[in-house]
BABAVO-508596 format. One record per atom (N, C-alpha, C): x, y, z. Coordinates in pm, whole numbers, plus 50000, padded with zeros to 5 digits. Layout:
# BABAVO-508596
XYZ ...
***
This chain:
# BABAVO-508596
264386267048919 264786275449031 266176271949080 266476262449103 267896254549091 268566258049020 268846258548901 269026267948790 269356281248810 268996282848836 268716301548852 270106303549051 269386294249080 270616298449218 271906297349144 272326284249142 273796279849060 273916289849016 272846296748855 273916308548802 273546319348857 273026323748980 273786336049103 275146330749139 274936320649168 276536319549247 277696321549149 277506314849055 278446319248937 278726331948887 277536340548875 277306355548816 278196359348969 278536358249089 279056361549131 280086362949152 280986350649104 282356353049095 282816358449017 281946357848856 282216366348740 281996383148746 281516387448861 281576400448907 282796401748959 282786396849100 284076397149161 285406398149039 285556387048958 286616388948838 286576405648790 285136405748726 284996416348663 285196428048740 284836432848841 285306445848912 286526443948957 287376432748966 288916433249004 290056438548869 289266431948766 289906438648626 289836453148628 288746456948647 288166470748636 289336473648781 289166472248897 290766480948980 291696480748939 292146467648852 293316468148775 293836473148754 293076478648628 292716488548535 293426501948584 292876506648689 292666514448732 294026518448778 294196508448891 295676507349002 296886511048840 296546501848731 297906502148666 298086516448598 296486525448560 297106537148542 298076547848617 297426542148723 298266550448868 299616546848852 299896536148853 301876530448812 302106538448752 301636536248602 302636540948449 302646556748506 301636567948575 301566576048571 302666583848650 302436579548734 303696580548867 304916571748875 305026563848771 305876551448737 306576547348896 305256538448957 305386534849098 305356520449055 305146510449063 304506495849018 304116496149133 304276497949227 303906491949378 302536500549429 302016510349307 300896518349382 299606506749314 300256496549187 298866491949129 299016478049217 300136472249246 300316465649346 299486465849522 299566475949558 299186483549682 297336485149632 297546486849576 295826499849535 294776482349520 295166474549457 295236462349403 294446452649527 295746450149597 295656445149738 294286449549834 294526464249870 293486472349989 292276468049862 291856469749739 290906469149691 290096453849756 290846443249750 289906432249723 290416429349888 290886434149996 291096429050125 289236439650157 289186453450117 288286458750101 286686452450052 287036448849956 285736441149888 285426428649994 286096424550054 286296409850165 285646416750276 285886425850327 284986432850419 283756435650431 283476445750267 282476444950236 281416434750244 282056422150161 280696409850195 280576405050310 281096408150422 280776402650565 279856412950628 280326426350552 279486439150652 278856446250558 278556443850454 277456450350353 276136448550386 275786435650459 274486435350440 273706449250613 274996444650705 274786456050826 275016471650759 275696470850708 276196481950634 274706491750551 274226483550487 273136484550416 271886492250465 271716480750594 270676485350694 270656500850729 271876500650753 272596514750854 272116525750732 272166523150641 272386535150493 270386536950510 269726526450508 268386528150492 267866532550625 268286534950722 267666533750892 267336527850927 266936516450852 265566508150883 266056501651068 264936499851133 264826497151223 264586483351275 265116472351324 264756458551357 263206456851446 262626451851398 261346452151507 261046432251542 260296433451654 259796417551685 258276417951641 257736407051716 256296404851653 254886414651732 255936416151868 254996428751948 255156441951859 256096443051806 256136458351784 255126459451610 254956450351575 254256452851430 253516436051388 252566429951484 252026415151426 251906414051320 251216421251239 250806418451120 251616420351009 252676431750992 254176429150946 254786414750921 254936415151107 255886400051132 255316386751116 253946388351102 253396375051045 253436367750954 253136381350862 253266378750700 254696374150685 255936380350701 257276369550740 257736360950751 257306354550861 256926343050955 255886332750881 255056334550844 254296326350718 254886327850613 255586334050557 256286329950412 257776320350447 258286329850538 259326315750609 259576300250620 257866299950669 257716284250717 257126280650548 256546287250482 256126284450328 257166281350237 258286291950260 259486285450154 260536275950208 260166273050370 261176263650394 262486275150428 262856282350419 263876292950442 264006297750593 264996298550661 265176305150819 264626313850798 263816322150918 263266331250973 264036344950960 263906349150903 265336363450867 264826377750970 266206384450942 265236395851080 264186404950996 263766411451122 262446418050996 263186434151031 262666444150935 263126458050986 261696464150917 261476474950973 261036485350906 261676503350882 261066506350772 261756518050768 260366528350771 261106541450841 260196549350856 260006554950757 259196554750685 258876568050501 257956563850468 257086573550417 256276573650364 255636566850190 256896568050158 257126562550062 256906547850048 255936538749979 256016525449973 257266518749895 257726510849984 258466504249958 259396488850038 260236482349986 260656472250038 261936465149982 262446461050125 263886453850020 264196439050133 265246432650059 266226422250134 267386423450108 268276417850260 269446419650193 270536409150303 271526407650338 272286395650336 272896387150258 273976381550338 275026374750234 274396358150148 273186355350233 272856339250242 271366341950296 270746329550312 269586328450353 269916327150477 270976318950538 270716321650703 271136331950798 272126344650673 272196358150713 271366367750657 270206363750709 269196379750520 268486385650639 267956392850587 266826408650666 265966408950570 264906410450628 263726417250528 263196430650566 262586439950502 262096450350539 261236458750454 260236465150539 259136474750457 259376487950521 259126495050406 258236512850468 257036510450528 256876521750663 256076521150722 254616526150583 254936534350479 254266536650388 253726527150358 254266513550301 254006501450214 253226491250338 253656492350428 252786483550548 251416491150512 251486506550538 249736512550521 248756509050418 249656508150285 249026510050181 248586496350108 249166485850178 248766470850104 247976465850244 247386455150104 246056450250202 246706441650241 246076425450337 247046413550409 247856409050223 246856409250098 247156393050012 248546408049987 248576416349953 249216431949842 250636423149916 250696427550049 251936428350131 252296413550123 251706402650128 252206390850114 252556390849999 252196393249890 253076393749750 254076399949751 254146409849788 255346423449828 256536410249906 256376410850031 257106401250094 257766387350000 256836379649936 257146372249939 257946369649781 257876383549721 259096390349643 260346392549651 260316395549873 261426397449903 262126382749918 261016376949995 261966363450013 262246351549901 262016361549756 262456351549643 263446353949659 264156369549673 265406373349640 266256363749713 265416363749856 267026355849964 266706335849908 265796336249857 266196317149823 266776317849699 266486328349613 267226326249494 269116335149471 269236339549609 270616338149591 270606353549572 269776358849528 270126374649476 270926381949541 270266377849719 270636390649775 272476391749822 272946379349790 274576380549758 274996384949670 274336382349531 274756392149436 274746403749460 273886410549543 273736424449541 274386431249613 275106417349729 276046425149792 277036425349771 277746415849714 279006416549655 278796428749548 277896438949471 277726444849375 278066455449463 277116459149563 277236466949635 278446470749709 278786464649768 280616464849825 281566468149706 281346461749563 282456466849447 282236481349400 280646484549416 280336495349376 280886507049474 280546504449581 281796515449698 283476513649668 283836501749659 284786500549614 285666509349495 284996509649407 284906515649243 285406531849271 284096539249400 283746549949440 284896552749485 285736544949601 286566547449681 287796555049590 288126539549501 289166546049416 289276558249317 287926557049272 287846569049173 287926579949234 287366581049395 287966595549477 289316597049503 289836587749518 291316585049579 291856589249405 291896590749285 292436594049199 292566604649194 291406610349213 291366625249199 292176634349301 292106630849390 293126632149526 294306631949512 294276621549442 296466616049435 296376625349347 296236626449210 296326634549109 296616652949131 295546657849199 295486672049223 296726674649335 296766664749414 298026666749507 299306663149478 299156655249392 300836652749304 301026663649222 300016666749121 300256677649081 300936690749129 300316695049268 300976703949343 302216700449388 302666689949400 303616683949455 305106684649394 304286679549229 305616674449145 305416681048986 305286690249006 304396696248860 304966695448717 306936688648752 307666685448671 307756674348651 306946663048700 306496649248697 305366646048647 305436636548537 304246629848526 303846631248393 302976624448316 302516627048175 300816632848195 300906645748089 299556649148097 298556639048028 299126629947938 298086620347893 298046611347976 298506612948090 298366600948219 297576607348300 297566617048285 296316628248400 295306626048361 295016629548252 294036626248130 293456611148151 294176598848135 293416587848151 293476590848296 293436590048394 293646595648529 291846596548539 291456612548498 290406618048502 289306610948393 289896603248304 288766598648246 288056579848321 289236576148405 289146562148441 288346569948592 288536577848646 287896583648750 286596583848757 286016589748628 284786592048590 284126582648547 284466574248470 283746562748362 283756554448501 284916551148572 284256538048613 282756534648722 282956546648796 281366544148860 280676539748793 280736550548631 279186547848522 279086534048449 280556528448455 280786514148419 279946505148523 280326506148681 279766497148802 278276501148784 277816514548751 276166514248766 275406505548662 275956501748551 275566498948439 275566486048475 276686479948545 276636464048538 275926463648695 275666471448783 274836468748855 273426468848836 273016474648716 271506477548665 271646462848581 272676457948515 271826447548414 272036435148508 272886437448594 272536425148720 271056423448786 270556433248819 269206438748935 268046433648769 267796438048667 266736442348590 266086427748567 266836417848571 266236404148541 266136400448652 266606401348785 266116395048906 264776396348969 264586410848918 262976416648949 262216405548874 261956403148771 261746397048692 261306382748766 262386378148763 262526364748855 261356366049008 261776374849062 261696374049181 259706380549176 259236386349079 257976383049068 257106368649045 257366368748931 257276355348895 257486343249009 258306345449166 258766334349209 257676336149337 257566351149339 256566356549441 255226346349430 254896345349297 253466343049251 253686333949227 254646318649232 254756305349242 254336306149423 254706315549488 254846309449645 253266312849721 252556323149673 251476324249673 250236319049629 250806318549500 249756308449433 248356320449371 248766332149414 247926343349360 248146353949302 248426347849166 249156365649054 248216375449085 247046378049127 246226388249106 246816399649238 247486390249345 248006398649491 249336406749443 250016402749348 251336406049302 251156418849185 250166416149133 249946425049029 249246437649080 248316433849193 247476443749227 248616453249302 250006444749381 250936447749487 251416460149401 252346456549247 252696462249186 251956478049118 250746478149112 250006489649063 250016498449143 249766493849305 249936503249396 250796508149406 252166499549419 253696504549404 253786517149265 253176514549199 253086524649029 252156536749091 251146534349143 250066548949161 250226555449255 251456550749413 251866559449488 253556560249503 253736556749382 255146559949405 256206574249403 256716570949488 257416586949536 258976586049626 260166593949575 261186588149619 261516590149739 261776584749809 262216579250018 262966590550042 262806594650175 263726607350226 265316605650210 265496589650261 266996585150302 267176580950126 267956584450095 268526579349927 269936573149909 270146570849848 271566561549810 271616554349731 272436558049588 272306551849473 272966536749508 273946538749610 274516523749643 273526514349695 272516517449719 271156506649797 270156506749717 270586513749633 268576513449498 268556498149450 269466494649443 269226479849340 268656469949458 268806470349589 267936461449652 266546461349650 265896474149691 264156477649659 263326473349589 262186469749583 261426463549500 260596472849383 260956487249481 260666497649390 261906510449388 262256515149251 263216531549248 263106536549395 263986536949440 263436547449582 264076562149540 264536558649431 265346574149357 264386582849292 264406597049307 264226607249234 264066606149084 262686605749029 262566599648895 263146612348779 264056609848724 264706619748597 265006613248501 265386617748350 265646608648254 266846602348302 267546606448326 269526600348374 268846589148458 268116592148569 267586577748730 266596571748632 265726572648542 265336560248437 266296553948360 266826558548299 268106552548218 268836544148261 269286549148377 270356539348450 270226532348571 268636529848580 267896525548685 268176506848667 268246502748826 268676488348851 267066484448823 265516491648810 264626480448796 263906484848684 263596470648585 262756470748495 261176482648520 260766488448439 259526498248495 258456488948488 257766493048584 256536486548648 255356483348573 255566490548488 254116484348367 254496472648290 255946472748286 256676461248209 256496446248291 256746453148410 256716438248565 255236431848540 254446445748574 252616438948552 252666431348407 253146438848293 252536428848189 252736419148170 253916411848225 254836399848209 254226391648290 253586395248420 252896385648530 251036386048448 250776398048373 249376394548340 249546379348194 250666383748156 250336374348037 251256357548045 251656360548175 251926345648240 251146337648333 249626345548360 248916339748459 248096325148469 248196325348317 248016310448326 249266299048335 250016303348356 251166294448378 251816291848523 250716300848625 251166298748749 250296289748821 
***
């Protein structure tokens, strides 16, 4: 488990590297195109003063995107218990709790650290799990915040807006320079222009899915070390499989936190989905049960 934090923290800077190459990238087509140096310079800069923001206010940021709501121990005991007992179980600070209103079962964490994280359920997923379902559920979430995840996900998350930002801002500079300067500029610079525009989101979703697909992974498996009962995790998971249905509030920038797709199931949202599928999660915990 030690192990596994260290290389979050590491996989994190090697993101950070990696999506700064990728603005690079990006900023330097904008130069050669407009032969500015100072726009990949400029573009460069706001990117990672940007991304710096992001990890201080992604995890509030986050919240705000899901609705979810902060509650205490009056407003939901049996929620905030289950919490509050996995807390004092992993040794981990007390994190805030939220719930979200939908019907939809589901659950996530999120924060920079364990002594900045949130946890949270659908009011759906509170209904539909029994006390052991939801303590597995939960205590899924709070693998993520001891094992470091939920920084990865935010630093992923902040590059992934990031990515977004610029690739709109290309299209922008582009169509308006165009009007601007229509005797300026190389069309094979428009061209990589519109193709670095496009690819790179599908680049950030891709490395945000093979970041997320092994943490699930982990973070079952770590569930059912803290419990001590694969049968609550597995049973957690089936339910998650036999009522699953995608959340009113959506945002491809927040799917990779959830413990389940909260996305609209299509071949494209399987494909390029941040979580391993759920029959895959159960089989891996049925044929490890003697090892817990």
């Amino acid at each position: 488990m030690y192990k596994q934090i260290a290389e979050n923290k590491r996989r994190t800077i090697y993101i950070i590297i990696g999506f700064v190459v990728l603005i690079g990238i990006i900023a330097g087509i904008f130069a050669w195109v407009y032969n500015n140096p100072w726009i990949a310079v400029w573009t460069t800069i706001v990117a990672i003063v940007y991304a710096v923001i992001q990890y201080f206010a992604a995890g509030s940021l986050a919240i705000a995107m899901t609705g979810a709501k902060e509650i205490t121990k009056k407003d939901n005991p049996r929620f905030y218990n289950v919490v509050e007992n996995l807390s004092i179980t992993t040794g981990l600070p007390m994190p805030k709790v939220y719930i979200v209103e939908d019907q939809a079962p589901n659950a996530f964490a999120t924060g920079r650290d364990p002594a900045h994280a949130a946890v949270a359920a659908t009011t759906g997923l509170i209904d539909v799990m029994d006390d052991k379902e939801l303590t597995a559920v939960m205590a899924h979430e709070m693998s993520h915040v001891k094992n470091y995840d939920i920084r990865v996900s935010m630093i992923v998350f902040g590059l992934v807006c990031v990515v977004g930002l610029i690739s709109d801002l290309a299209f922008r500079m582009m169509f308006y320079g165009s009007r601007r300067r229509d005797n300026e500029g190389s069309p094979v610079g428009y061209v990589l222009i519109i193709i670095a525009a496009i690819l790179s989101p599908i680049v950030a979703s891709i490395a945000q899915m093979a970041v997320s697909r092994q943490r699930e992974y982990l973070a079952d498996a770590s569930a059912v070390n803290i419990t001590r009962y694969p049968e609550g995790m597995i049973s957690a998971l089936k339910k998650l499989q036999s009522h699953s249905q995608p959340m009113k509030s959506q945002n491809i920038a927040t799917e990779a936190m959830y413990i389940n797709n909260p996305l609209r199931k299509g071949f494209f949202s399987n494909l390029l989905s941040s979580h391993p599928p759920i029959e895959k999660r159960i089989e891996r915990l049925e044929h490890g049960k003697s090892n817990f």
